[in-house]
C-alpha positions in Angstrom: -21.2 23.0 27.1 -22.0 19.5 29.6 -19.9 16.5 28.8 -23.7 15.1 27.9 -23.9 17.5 24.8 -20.3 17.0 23.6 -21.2 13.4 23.2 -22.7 13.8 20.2 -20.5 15.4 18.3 -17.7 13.4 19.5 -19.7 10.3 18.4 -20.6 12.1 15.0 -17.0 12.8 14.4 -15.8 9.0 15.2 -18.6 8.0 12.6 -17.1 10.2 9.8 -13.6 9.1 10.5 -14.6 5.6 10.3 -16.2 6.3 6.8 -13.5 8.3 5.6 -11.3 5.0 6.6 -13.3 2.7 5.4 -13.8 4.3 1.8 -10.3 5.3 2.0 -9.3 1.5 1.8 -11.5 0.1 -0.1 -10.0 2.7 -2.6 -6.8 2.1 -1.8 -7.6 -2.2 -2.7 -9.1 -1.2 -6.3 -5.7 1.4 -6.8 -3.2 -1.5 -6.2 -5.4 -4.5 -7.3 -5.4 -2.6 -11.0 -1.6 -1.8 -10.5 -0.7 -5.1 -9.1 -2.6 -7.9 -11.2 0.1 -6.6 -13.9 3.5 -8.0 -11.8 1.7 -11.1 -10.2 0.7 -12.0 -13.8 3.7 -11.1 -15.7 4.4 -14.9 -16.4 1.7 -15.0 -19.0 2.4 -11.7 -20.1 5.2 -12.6 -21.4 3.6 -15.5 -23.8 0.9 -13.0 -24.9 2.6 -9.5 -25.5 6.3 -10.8 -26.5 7.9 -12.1 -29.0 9.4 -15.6 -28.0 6.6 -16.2 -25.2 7.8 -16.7 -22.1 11.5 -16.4 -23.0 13.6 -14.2 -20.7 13.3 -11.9 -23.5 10.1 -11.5 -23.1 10.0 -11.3 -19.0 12.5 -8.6 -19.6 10.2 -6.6 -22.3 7.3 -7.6 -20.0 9.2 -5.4 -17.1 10.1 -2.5 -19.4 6.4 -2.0 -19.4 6.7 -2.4 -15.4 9.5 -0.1 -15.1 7.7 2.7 -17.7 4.6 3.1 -15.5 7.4 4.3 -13.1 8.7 6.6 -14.8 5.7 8.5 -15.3 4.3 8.2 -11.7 6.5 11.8 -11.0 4.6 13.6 -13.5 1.7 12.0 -11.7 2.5 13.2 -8.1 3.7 16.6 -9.2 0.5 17.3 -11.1 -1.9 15.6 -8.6 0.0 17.1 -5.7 -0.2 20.7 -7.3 -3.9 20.2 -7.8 -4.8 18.2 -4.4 -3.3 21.3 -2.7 -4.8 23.6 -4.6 -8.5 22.7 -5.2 -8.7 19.8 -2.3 -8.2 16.3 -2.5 -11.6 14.4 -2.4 -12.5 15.0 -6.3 -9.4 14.4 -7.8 -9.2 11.0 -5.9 -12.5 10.2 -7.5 -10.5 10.7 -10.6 -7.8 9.0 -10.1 -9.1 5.6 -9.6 -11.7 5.9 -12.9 -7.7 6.5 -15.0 -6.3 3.4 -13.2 -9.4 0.9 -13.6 -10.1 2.4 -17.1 -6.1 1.6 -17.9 -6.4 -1.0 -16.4 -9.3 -3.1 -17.9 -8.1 -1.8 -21.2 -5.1 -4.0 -20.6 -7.8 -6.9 -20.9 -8.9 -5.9 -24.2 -5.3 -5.7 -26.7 -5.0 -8.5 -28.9 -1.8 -10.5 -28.4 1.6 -10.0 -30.5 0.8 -13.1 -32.4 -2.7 -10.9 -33.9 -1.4 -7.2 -33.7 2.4 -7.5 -33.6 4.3 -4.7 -32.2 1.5 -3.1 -31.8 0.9 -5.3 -28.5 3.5 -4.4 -26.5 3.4 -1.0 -27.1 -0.6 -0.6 -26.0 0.7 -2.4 -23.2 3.0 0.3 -22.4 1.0 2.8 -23.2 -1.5 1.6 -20.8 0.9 0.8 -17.8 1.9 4.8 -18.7 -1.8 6.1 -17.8 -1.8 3.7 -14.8 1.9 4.9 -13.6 0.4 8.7 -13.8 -2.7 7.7 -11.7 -0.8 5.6 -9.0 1.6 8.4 -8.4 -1.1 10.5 -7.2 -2.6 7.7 -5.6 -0.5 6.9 -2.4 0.6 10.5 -1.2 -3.4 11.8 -2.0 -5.3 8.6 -0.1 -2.9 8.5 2.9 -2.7 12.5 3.8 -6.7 12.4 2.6 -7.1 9.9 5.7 -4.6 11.3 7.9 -6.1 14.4 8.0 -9.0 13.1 9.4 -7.3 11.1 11.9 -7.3 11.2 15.6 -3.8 12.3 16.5 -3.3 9.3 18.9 -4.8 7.0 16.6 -3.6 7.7 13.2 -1.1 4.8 12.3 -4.0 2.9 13.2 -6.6 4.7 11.1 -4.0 5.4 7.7 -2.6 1.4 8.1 -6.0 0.4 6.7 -5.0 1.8 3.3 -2.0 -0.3 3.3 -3.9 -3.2 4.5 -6.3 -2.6 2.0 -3.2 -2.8 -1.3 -1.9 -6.1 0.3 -5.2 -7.3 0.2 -5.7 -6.6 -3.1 -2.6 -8.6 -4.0 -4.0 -11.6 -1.9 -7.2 -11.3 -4.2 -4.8 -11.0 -7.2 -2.8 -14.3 -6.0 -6.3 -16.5 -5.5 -7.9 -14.7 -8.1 -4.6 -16.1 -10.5 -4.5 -19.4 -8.6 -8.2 -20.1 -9.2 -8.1 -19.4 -12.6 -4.7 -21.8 -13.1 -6.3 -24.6 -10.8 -9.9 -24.2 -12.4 -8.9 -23.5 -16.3 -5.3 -24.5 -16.1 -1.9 -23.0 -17.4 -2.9 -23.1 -21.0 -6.2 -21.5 -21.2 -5.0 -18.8 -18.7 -2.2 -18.5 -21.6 -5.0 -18.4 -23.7 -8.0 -15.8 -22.7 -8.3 -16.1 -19.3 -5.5 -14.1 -18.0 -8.1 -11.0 -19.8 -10.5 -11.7 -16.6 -8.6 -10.1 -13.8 -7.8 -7.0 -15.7 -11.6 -6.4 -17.0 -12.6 -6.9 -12.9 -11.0 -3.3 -12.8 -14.1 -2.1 -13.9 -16.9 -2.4 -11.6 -14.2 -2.3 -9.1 -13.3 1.5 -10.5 -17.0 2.0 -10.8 -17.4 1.4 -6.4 -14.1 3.0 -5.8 -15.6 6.0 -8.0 -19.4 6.0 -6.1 -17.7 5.7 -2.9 -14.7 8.8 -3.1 -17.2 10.6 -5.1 -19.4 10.8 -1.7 -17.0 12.0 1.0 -16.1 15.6 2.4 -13.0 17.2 1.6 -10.8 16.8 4.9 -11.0 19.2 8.0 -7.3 20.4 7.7 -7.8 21.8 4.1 -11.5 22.8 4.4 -10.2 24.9 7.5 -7.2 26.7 4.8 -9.8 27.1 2.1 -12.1 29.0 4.8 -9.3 31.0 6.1 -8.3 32.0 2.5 -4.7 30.7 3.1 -4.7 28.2 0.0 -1.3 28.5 -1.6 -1.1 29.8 -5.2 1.5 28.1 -6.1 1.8 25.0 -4.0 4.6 23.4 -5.9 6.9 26.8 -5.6 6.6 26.5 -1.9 7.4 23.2 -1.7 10.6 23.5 -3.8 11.9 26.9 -2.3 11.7 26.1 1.3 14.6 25.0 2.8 12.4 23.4 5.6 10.2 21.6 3.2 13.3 20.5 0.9 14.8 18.9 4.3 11.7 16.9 4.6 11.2 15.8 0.7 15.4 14.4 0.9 14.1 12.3 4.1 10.5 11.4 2.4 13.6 9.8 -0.6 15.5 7.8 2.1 13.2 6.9 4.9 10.8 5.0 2.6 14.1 3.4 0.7 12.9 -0.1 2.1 9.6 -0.1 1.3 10.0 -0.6 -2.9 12.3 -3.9 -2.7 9.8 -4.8 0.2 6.9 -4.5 -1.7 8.0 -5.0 -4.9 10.2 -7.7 -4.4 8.7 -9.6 -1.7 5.1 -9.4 -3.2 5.0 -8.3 -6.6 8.1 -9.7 -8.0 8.2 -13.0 -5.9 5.6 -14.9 -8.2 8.1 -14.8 -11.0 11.3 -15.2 -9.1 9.7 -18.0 -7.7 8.8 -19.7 -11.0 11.7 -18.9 -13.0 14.6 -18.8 -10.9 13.8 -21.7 -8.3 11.9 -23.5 -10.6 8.4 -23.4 -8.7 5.2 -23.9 -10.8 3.2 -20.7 -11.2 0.6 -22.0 -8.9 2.9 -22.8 -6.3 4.8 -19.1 -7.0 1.6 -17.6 -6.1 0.8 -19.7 -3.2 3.6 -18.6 -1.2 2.9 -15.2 -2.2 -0.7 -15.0 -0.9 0.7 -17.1 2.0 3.2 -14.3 2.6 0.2 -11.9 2.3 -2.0 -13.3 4.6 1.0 -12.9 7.3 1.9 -9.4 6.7 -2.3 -8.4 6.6 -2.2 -10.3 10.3 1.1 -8.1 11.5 0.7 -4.8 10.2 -2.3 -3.4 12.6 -0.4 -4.5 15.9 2.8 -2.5 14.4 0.7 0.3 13.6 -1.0 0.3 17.1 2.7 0.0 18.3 3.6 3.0 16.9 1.0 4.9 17.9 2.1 3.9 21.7 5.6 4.0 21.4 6.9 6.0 18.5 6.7 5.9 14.7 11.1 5.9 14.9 11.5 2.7 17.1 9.1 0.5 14.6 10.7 1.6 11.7 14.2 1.0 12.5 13.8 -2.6 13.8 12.0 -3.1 11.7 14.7 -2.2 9.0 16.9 -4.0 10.9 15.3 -7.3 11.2 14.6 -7.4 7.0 18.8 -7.0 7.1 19.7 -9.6 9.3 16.5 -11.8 8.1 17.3 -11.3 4.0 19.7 -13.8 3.3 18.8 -16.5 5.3 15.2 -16.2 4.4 16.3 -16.1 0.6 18.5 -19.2 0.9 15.1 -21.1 2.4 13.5 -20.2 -0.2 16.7 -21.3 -2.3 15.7 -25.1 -1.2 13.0 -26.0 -3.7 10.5 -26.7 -0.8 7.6 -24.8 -1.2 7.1 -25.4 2.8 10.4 -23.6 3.6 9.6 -21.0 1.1 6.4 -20.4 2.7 8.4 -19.9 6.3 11.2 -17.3 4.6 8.0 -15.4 2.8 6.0 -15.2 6.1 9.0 -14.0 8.6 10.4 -11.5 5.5 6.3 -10.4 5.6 6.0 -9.8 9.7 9.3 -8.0 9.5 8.4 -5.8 6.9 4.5 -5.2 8.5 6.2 -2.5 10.9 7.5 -0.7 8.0 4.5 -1.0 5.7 2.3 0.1 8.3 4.0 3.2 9.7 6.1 4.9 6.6 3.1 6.1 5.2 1.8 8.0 8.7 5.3 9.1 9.0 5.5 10.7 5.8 2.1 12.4 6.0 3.5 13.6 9.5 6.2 15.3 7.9 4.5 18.1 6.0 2.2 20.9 6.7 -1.6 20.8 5.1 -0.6 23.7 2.4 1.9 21.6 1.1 1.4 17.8 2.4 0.2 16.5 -1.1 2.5 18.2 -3.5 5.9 17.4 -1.2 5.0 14.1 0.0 4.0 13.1 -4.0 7.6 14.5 -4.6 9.8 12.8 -2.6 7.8 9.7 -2.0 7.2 8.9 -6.3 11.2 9.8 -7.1 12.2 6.6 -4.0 9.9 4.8 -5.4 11.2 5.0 -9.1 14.8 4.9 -7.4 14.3 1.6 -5.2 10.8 0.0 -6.6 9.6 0.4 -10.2 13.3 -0.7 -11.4 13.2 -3.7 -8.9 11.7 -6.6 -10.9 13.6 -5.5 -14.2 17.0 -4.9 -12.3 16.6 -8.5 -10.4 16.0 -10.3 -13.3 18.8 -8.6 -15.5 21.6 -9.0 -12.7 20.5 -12.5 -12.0 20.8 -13.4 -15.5 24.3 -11.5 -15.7 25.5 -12.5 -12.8 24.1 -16.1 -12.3 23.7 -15.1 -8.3 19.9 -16.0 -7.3 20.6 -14.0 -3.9 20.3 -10.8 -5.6 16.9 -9.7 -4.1 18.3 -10.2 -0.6 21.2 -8.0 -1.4 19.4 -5.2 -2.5 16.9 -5.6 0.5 19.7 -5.8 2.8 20.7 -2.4 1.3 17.5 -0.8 1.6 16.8 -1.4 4.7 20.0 -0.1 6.1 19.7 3.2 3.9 16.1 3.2 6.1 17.8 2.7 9.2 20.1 5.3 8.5 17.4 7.8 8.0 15.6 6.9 11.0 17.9 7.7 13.6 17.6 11.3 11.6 14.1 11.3 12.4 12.3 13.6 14.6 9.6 12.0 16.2 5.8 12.7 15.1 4.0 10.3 17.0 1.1 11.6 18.4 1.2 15.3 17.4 -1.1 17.3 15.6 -0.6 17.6 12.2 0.6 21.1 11.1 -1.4 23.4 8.7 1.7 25.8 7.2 
């Protein structure tokens, strides 16, 4: 065959991975705007669900409901996992996204405790619960769905667009909020307003839905699924390998950083901001979509990085930079200025860039096709319960124990060297061809 009649085909195939990306993001914003809008928002969620409004009380009941939806998002990866591997992962992605937007725009409908009671908080919770099983399929399914379509050379580049496209769903959670403060103000948002960016979920779910529902299952399991080499039992392989247990202990460590980084840096911040350093709201989630904005500039020059040099050298400085950056970042933001706040967020949010847009590519990396979903939901759900769901609840309860408003650096400090740690374990993927078995 000429070079003139490969052409084509190599054209065609550069037009599917580019939809496959593009779909794969947008996805990947409705996933993690439903799943975020709830911690940048948990301010007023306190005053509507709680009794005592906006007490810490109520912040801390507020982050029960926070911590719940990560308790469930194991069962979520171990079913999704089994199932992704099993029957392919395009369909039950389509799936996945009508739970979390259908959860999620529920959220916009329960009356408050001061109509229902008890009965408030627990829908809540209830609610966050079907939203916790959906998002632990989420992140593990949507990042080895685009990986497997990815150009070997190219693919922190390709798969960094679904991590591009959850931090911009928390910058369009952070103006969305904003907006509705500056245009309605505090009290109205208190109100009924705070109902509007929960009921967005649903057309959002509805595109997310049309556009997954569209797409060809990936190369890598289509070619298992014609070869008839499917496993039966997934899960079982998964578990009883020794190879494949090696690699779901490193897919716990490795990613260690990236809960307190996201979590705490971008979920959690908003409150910390308002109620430990006595920012307004507005000005909580200013610096937050400020901090946003930065990371959404960084992250594809560390994903083309790694794609040149190495997925091990980006992640380990960058772990080390979010140590030695922490503290003196957090005691900026200690000041009360929201300029020098703004500065600690944005350096905390390049810094972290190089570990939010490889970890994902690097975990994918680490597992063969017949297992990839199932092993990668494993490890990846259980550090995330470990070192992210607890996050917000943990900061605000050792804060208010120990009076100490460094707290989030400390526990990003330790993260990130428990990261480094496991990165000079790494073997280097960068650039390989993803394996099949």
């Amino acid at each position: 065959m000429t070079a003139t009649q490969d052409l084509p085909t190599a054209n065609s195939q550069a037009t599917v991975v580019k939809k496959v990306t593009v779909a794969g993001a947008i996805g990947s914003f409705v996933e993690w705007y439903d799943y975020g809008i709830y911690g940048l928002l948990v301010p007023t969620l306190a005053i509507v669900f709680a009794p005592g409004g906006g007490s810490s009380g109520g912040i801390m009941l507020t982050y029960v409901g926070f911590l719940i939806s990560f308790l469930v998002r194991p069962f979520g990866g171990v079913i999704s996992g089994y199932l992704g591997d099993k029957f392919g992962r395009k369909t039950l992605l389509a799936v996945l996204i009508l739970m979390i937007s259908g959860s999620t725009a529920a959220i916009g409908l329960i009356p408050s405790f001061a109509t229902i009671g008890w009965a408030a908080p627990i829908l809540l919770i209830a609610m966050r619960m079907i939203q916790g099983f959906s998002a632990g399929g989420e992140a593990s399914g949507a990042m080895s769905f685009v990986g497997e379509y990815s150009d070997d050379d190219k693919r922190a580049r390709t798969t960094s667009w679904l991590a591009m496209g959850s931090f911009t769903a928390l910058l369009f959670g952070s103006l969305l909020s904003s907006a509705l403060i500056s245009i309605m103000g505090q009290d109205i948002l208190e109100s009924w307003a705070w109902r509007i960016p929960f009921l967005l979920a649903v057309p959002m779910g509805l595109v997310g839905f049309y556009i997954r529902k569209r797409l060809e299952d990936t190369p890598h399991f289509t070619a298992l699924r014609e070869a008839n080499t499917v496993e039966r039992n997934p899960l079982k392989v998964a578990l009883t390998s020794k190879r494949h247990l090696k690699a779901i202990g490193m897919t716990i460590a490795l990613p260690a950083l990236n809960g307190p980084g996201y979590y705490i840096l971008f979920v959690y911040m908003p409150t910390y901001l308002k109620k430990e350093q006595g920012f307004s709201q507005l000005q909580g989630l200013a610096v937050t979509a400020i901090s946003l904005i930065a990371i959404l500039i960084a992250i594809p020059f560390a994903a083309r990085l790694s794609d040149r040099i190495g997925r091990k050298p980006v992640l380990l400085w960058s772990a080390v930079g979010m140590a030695v950056a922490s503290y003196p970042c957090f005691y900026l933001i200690s000041q009360g200025q929201m300029a020098l706040a703004a500065v600690a967020g944005c350096v905390l949010a390049a810094l972290f860039a190089g570990h939010a847009a490889v970890i994902h590519v690097q975990l994918v990396e680490l597992f063969p096709t017949n297992v990839r979903y199932s092993a990668y939901s494993i490890g990846f759900n259980i550090t995330t319960v470990i070192f992210g769901g607890s996050a917000p609840l943990v900061m605000n309860w050792l804060i208010g124990l120990s009076g100490d408003k460094s707290i989030p650096a400390y526990a990003v400090i330790l993260t990130a060297v428990i990261t480094a740690a496991a990165t000079l374990k790494l073997v280097e993927t960068g650039g390989k061809p993803l394996a099949d078995h």
